[in-house]
C-alpha positions as CSV (number, residue, x, y, z in Angstrom):
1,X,45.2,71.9,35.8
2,X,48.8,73.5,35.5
3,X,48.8,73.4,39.1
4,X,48.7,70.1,39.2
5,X,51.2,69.3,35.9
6,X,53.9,71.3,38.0
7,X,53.4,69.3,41.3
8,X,53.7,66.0,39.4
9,X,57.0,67.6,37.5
10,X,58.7,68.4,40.6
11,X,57.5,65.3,42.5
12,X,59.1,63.7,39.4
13,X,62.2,65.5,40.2
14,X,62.8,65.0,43.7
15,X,62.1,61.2,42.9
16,X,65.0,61.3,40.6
17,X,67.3,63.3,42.6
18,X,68.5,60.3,44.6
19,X,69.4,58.2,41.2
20,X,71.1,61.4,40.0
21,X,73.3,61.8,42.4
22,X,74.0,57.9,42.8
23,X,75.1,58.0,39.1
24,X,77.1,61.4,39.2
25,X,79.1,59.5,42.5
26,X,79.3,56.1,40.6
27,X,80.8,58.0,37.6
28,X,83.2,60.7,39.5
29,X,84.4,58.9,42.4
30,X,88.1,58.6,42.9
31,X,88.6,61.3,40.2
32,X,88.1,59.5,37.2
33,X,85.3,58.4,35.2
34,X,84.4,54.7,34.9
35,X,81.1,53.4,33.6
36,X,81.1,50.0,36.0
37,X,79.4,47.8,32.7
38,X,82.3,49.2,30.2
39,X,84.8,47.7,32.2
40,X,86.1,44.4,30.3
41,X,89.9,43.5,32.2
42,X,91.6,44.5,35.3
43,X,95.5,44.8,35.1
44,X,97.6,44.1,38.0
45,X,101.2,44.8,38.6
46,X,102.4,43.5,42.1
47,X,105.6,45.1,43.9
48,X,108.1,42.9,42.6
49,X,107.3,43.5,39.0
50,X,104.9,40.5,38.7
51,X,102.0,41.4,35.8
52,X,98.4,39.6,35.8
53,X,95.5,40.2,33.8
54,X,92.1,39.5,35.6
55,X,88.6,39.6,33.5
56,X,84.8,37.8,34.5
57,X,83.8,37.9,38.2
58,X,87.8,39.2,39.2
59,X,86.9,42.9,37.1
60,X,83.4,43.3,39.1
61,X,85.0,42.7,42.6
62,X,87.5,45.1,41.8
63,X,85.5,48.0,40.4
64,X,83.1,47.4,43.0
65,X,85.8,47.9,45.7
66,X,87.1,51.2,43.7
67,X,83.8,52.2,43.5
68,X,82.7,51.7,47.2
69,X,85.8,53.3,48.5
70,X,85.8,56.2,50.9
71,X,87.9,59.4,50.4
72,X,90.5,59.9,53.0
73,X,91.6,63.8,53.7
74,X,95.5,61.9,54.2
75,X,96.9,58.5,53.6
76,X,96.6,56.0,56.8
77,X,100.3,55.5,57.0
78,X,103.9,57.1,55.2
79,X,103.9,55.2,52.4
80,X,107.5,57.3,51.2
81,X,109.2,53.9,50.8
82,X,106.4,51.1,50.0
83,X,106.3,50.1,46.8
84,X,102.2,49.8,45.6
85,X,100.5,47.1,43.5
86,X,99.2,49.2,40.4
87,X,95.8,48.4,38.9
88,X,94.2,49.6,35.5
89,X,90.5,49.0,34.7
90,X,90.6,49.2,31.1
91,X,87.8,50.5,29.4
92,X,87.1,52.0,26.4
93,X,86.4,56.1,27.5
94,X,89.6,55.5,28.6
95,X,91.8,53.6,31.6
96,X,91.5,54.1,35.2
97,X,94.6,53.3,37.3
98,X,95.4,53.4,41.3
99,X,98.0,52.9,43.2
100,X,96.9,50.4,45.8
101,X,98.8,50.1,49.5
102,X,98.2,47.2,51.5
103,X,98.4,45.3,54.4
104,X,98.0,42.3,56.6
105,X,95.4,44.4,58.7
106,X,91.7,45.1,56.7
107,X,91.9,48.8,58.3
108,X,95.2,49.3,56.4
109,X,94.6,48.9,53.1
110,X,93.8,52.1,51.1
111,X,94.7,53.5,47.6
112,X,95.6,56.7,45.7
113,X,94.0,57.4,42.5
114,X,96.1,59.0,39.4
115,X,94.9,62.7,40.6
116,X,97.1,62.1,43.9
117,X,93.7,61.9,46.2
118,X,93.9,59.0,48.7
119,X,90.5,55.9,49.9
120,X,89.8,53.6,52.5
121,X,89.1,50.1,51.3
122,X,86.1,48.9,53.2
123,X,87.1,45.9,55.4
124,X,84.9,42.9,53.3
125,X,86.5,44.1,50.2
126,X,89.6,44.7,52.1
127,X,89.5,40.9,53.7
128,X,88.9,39.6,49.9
129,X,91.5,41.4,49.0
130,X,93.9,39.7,51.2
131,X,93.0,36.5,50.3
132,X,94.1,36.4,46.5
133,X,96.6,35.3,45.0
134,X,98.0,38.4,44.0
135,X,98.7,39.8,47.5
136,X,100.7,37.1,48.4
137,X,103.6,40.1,48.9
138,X,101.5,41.4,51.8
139,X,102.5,38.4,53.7
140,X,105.8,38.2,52.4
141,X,106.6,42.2,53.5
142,X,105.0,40.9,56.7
143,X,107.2,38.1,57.5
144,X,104.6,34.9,57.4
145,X,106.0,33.5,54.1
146,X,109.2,31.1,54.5
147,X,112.1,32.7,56.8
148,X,115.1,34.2,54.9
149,X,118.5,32.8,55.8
150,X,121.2,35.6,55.9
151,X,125.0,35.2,55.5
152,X,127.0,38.0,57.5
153,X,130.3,38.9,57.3
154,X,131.8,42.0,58.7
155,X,129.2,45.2,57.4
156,X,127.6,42.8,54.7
157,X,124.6,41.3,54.5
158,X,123.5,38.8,51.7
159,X,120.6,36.9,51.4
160,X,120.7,32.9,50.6
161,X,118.0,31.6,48.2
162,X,116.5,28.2,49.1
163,X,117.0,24.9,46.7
164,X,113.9,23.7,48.0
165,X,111.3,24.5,50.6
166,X,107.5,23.4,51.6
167,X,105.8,26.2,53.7
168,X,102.6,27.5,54.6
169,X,101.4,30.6,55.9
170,X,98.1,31.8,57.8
171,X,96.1,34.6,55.4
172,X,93.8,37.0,56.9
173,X,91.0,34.4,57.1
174,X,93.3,32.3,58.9
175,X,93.4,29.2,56.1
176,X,96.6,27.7,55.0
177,X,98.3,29.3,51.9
178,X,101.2,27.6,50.2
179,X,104.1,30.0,49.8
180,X,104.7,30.5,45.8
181,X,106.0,33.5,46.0
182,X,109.8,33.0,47.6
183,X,112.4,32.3,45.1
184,X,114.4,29.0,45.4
185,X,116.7,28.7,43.2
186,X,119.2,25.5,41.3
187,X,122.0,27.7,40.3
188,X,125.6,28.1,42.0
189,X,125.7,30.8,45.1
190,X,128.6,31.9,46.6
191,X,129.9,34.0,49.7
192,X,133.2,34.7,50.8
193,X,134.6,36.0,54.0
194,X,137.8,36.8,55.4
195,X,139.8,35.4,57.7
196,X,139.6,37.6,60.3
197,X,135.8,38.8,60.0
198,X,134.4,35.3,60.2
199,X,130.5,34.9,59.0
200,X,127.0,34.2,60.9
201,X,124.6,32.4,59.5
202,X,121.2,34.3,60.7
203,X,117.5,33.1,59.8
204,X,114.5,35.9,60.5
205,X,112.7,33.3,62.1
206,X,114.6,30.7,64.5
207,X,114.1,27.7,63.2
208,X,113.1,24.6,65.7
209,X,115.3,22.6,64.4
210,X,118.3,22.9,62.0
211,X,121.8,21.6,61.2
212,X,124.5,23.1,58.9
213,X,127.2,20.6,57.2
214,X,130.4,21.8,55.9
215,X,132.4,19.8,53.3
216,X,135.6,20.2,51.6
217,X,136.3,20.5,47.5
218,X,136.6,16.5,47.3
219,X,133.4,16.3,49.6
220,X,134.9,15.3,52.4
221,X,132.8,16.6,55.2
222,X,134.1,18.9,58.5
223,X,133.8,17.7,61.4
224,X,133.1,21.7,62.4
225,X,129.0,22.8,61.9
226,X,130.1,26.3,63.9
227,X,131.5,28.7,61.1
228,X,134.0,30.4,64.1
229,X,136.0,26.9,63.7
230,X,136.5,27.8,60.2
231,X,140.3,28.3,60.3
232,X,142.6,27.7,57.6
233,X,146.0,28.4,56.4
234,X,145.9,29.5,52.7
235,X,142.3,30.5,50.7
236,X,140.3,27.8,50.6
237,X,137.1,26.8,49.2
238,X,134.0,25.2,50.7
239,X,130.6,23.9,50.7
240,X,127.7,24.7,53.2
241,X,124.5,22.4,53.2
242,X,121.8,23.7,55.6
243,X,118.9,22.0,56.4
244,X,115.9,23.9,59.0
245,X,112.6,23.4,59.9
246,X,109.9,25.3,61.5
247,X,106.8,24.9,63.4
248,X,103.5,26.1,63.3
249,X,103.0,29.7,65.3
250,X,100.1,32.6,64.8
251,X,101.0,33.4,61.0
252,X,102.2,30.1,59.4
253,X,101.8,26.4,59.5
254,X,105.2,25.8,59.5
255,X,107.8,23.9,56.8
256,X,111.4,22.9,55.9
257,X,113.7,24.4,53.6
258,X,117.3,23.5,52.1
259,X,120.2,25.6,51.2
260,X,123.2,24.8,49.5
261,X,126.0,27.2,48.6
262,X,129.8,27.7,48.2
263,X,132.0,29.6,50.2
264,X,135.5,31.1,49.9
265,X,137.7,31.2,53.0
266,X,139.5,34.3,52.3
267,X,143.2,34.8,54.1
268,X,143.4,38.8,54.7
269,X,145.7,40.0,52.2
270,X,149.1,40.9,53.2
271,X,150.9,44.0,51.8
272,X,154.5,43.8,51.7
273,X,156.8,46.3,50.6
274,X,161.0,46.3,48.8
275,X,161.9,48.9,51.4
276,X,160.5,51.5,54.5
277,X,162.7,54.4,52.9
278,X,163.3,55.5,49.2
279,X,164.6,58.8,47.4
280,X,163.6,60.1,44.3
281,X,164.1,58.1,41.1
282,X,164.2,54.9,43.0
283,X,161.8,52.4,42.2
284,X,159.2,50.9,45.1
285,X,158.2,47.5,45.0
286,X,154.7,46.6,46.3
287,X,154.3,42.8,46.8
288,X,150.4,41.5,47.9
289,X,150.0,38.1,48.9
290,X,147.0,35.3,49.7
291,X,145.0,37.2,46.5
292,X,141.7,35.5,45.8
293,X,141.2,35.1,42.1
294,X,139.7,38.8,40.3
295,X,140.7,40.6,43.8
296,X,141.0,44.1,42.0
297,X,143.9,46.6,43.9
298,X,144.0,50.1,43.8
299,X,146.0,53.0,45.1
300,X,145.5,56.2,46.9
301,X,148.6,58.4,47.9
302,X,149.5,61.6,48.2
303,X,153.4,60.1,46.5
304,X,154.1,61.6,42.9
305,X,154.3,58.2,40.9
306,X,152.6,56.3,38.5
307,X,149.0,54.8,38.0
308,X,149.1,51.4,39.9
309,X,149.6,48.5,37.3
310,X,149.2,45.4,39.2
311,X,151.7,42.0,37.6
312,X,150.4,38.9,38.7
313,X,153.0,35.8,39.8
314,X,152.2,32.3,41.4
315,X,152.7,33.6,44.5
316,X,150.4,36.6,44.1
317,X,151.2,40.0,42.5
318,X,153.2,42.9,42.3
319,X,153.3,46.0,41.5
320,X,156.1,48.9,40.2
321,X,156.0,52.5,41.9
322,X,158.4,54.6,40.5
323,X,159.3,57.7,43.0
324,X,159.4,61.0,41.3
325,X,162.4,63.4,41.8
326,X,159.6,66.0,42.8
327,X,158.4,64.4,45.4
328,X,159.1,66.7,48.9
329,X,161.2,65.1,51.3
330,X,158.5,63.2,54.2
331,X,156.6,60.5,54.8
332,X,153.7,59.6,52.8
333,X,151.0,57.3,53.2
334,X,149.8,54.6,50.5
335,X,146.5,53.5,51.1
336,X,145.8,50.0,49.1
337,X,142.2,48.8,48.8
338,X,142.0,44.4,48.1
339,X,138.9,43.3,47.0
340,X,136.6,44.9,50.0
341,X,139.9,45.6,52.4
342,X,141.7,49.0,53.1
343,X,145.3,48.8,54.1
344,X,147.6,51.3,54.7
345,X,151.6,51.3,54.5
346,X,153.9,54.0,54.8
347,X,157.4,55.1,53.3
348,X,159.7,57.8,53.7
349,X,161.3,59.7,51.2
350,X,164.2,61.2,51.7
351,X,166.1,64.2,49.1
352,X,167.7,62.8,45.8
353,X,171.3,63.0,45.2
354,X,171.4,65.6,42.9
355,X,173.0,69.2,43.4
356,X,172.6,72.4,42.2
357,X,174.9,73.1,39.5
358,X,174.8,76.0,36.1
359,X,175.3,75.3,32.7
360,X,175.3,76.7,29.2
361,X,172.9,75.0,26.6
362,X,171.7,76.7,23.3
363,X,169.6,79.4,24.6
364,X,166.7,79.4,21.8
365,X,166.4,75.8,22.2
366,X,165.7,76.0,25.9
367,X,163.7,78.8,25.8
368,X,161.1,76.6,23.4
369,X,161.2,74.2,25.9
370,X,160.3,75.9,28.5
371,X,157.0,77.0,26.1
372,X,153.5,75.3,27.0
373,X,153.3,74.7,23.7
374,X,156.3,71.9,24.1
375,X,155.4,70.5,27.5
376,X,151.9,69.7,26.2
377,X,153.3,67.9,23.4
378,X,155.7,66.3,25.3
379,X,153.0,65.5,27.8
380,X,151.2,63.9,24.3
381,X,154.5,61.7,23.5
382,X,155.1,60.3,26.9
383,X,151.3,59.2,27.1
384,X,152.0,57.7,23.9
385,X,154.6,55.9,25.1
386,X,153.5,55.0,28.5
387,X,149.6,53.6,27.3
388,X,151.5,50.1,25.8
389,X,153.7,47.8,27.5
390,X,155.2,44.7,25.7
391,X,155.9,41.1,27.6
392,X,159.2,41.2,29.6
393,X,162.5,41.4,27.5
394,X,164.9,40.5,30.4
395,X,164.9,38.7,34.1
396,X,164.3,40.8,37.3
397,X,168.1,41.4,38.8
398,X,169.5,41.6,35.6
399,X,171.2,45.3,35.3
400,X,171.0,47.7,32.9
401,X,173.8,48.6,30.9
402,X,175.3,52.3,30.8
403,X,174.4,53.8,26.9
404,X,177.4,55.5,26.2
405,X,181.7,55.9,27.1
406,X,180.8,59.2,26.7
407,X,182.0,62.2,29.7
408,X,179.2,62.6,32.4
409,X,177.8,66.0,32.6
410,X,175.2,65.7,34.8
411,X,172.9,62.9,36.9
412,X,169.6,62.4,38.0
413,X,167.7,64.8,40.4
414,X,170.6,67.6,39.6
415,X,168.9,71.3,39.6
416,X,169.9,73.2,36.8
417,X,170.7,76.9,36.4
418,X,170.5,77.2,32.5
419,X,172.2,80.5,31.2
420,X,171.6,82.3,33.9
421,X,167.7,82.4,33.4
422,X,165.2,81.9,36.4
423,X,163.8,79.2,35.6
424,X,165.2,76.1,37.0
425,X,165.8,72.9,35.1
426,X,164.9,69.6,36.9
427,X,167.3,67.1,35.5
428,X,165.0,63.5,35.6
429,X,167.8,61.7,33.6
430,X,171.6,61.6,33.0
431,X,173.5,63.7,30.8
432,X,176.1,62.5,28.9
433,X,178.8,64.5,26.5
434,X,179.8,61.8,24.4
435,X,182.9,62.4,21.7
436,X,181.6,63.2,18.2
437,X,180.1,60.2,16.2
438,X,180.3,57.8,19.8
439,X,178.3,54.9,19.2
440,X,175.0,54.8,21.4
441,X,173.7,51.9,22.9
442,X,170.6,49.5,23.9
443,X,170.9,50.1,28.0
444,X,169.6,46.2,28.0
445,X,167.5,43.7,25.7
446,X,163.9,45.3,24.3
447,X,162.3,46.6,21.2
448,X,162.3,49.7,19.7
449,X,158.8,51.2,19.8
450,X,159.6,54.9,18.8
451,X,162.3,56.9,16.6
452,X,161.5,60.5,15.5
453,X,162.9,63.9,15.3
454,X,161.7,66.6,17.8
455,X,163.1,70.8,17.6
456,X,164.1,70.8,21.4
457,X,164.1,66.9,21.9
458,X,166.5,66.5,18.6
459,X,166.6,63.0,17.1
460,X,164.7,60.2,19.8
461,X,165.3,57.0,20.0
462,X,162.6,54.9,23.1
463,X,162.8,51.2,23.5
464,X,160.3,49.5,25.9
465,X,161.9,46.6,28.3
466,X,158.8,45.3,29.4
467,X,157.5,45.4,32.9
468,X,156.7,49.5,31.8
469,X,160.2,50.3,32.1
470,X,161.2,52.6,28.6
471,X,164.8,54.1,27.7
472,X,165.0,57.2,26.5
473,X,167.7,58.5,23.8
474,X,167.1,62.1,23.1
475,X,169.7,64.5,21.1
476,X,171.5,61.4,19.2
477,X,173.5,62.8,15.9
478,X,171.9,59.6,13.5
479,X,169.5,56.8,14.4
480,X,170.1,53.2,13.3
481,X,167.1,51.3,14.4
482,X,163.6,51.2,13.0
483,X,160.5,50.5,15.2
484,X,159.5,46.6,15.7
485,X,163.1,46.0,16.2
486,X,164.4,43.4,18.7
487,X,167.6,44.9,20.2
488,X,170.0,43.7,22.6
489,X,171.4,44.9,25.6
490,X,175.0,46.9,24.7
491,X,174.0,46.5,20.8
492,X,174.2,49.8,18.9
493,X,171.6,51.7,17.6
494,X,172.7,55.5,17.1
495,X,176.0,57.6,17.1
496,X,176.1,60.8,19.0
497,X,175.7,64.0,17.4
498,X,174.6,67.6,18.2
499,X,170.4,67.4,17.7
500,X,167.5,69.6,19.7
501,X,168.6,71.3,23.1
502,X,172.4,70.3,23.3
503,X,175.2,72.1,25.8
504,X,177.2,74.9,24.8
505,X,176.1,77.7,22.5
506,X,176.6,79.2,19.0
507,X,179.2,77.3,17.0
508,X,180.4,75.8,20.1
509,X,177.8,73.4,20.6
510,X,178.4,70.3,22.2
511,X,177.5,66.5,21.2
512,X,175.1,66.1,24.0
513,X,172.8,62.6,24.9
514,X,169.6,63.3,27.1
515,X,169.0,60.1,28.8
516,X,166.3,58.6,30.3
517,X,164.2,56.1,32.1
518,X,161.0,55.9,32.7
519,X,158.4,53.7,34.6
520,X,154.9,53.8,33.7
521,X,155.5,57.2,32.2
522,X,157.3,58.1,35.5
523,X,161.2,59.0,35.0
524,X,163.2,57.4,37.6
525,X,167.1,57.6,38.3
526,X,168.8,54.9,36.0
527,X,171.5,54.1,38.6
528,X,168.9,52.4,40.4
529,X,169.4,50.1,37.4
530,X,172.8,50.2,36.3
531,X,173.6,49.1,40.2
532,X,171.2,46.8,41.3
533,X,168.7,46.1,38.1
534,X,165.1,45.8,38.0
535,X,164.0,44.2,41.8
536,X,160.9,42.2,41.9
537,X,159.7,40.7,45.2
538,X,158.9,37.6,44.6
């Protein structure tokens, strides 16, 4: 009798054994647990972002496919650089998510599941697949859906979004989809290209058939369709109208599709310069011309000058370099970047004027100044004063007016030997040793936008011009303008005095007038302006 209770148990068992292990597969497979029945919705988020919810008959085909899935030992293709469509089945125990790869072909569609291990769709879930909606992007990655129309100019590609298109493509069952999924678009495009680059218009299909209008700003149409008889004398604006059609071929049934855009004929920008060969403490002037509107310029040099600040005119824009006096003697290259173009001009600079001459100042006051501590806040100061620029006080050409009647010590670019020290003293401005009580004056029309009192600097007077261009007063005996003031040029507004580093030493010290001129927080040699004023190409 127990013999024959025990058969009956493990014939029981071995009966079983098959439904146990068809459960433990249906509830393990792909690493993660799903009870098929618990399974209410099915999230789907395609390639481009696009999110769908599926429930009803769309949740059994998908957990079926999961389910029936065979494990691959590596994925069928590099899949580094495809984006997947992820999918969730949400249930209760908790979600289940793959990443799932596809393609055109039933043997290429496979998946990874969130433990990183890799399954073969079968090819009738694989075929189903391919024929909803949602993996309409398998036929776009695989060219079938409407042909994209490229503009190319030079390196640069851009694509061009239809304004309206009909077009249908072949699925994997060979029946005639509409194409949803390209964009088309109502709103404004625009290209540009320059002048000497040209543009191609490039579809990724040939169409059969297709014809491409160009029309002038008051509509009048070209009598030009090729893009290399595109000539023009200034910048000037266009329209393209494209119209193409395509036939039917092995993945699609063919359709039409319209493209409107603008275009901007862009005349390479020319790069002219004041003059091939400068010195220290002159000022360079940089003219650009045939500027399309929000062209942004830059500057890369090895020169010792200023930040690029670009001035715009009617007939394009300018901008100020101002040449240190410690830039070598050489030539030097100054690269400009326009919009997308690079060009390149060069200038020589050649010594300054100055000499190499000793002096006597008062020795504390030049040893402070030769601290860190003073550079840095000097450094502070001219930042200060070089961040703000007002609007123009006077005309390009007009010149600058000489501050004082006072004795010339020493002028711009002079090296000085300062009582006897080693260090040398780069004179960046003039030197004056007016009389005792000598009225100082405005150099030419601006407004006062700084007067303080410095230990080595003495009492400072700085009016700003406009165009960047600051005068410098340092040293004055009493100041007699406040900040905000509007002065003119030759006007008074201080009296020399002895103040900060001065010449001479002791009791003998001397009424001395530091002055300056700066560009952009760049001093420059104010002959330049005294002679010939403030040149502006124009």
């Amino acid at each position: 009798m127990n013999n024959n209770n025990q058969k009956h148990t493990w014939l029981w068992i071995l009966l079983c054994l098959p439904m146990v292990f068809i459960v433990y597969f249906a509830i393990t497979l792909s690493g993660g647990s799903i009870d098929p029945d618990s399974v209410k919705s099915v999230d789907v988020t395609t390639p481009d972002g696009q999110s769908l919810v599926f429930e009803g008959d769309d949740v059994t085909f998908y957990v079926d496919m999961y389910l029936e899935s065979d494990p691959l030992s590596a994925p069928i293709r590099d899949v580094s650089e495809e984006k997947p469509m992820n999918v969730t089945l949400k249930q209760k125990a908790g979600d289940t998510s793959f990443a799932l790869y596809a393609e055109t072909n039933t043997n290429g569609c496979f998946f990874r599941n969130n433990e990183g291990a890799y399954y073969s769709i079968p090819a009738d879930f694989a075929k189903e697949l391919l024929q909803r909606t949602e993996c309409a992007f398998v036929y776009q990655k695989a060219g079938h859906t409407l042909p994209v129309l490229n503009f190319i100019t030079g390196d640069e590609t851009q694509s061009v979004m239809p304004n309206d298109y009909a077009w249908q493509y072949k699925d994997i069952a060979g029946t005639a989809v509409k194409d949803d999924i390209t964009k088309k678009t109502d709103a404004e495009q625009f290209y540009s290209f320059y002048s000497d680059k040209g543009f191609i218009l490039r579809f990724s299909k040939e169409p059969a058939q297709h014809t491409v209008t160009f029309y002038k700003e008051d509509g009048t149409a070209l009598d030009a369709s090729d893009p290399t008889a595109l000539i023009f004398p200034t910048d000037t604006k266009l329209r393209a109208v494209v119209e193409a059609s395509w036939g039917q071929d092995a993945n699609s049934v063919g359709g039409t599709a319209k493209y409107s855009f603008d275009l901007l004929y862009d005349v390479l920008p020319e790069i002219i310069r004041s003059t091939e060969t400068v010195k220290g403490g002159d000022i360079l002037c940089v003219g650009f011309r045939h500027l399309s509107e929000n062209e942004k310029i830059s500057l890369e040099t090895q020169l010792i000058t200023s930040d690029i600040r670009v001035n715009y005119s009617e007939n394009g824009a300018y901008a100020l370099l101002p040449i240190s006096a410690a830039n070598a003697p050489g030539q030097y290259s100054l690269k400009f970047t326009v919009g997308n173009v690079e060009k390149t001009v060069d200038i020589t600079v050649s010594g300054t004027a100055g000499d190499f001459e000793m002096c006597t100042m008062d020795t504390e006051k030049y040893i402070e100044y030769l601290t860190p501590e003073f550079k840095q806040t000097y450094a502070a100061l001219m930042a200060e004063w070089a961040s703000s620029t007002g609007e123009p006080m006077m005309l390009p050409g007009d010149e600058f007016a000489r501050p004082t009647s006072g004795s010339l010590a020493f002028g711009y670019g002079t090296e000085l030997l300062v009582n006897g020290l080693p260090d040398k003293y780069l004179l960046e401005g003039i030197d004056y040793k007016p009389e005792d009580g000598t009225g100082i004056k405005a150099t030419q029309r601006g407004v006062v936008v700084y007067t303080g009192e410095n230990s080595v600097l003495g009492n400072i007077i700085v009016i700003d011009h406009g165009y960047g261009i600051k005068s410098h007063y340092y040293g004055v005996g009493t100041i007699g303008k406040s900040v905000g003031t509007t002065v003119q040029k030759g006007e008074l507004i201080a009296n020399a005095g002895v103040s900060g580093l001065c010449y001479g030493t002791g009791s003998e010290k001397i009424p001395t007038l530091h002055f300056y001129v700066s560009l952009d927080g760049v001093f420059v040699d104010p002959e330049v302006l005294f002679e010939k004023g403030l040149y502006i190409l124009d």
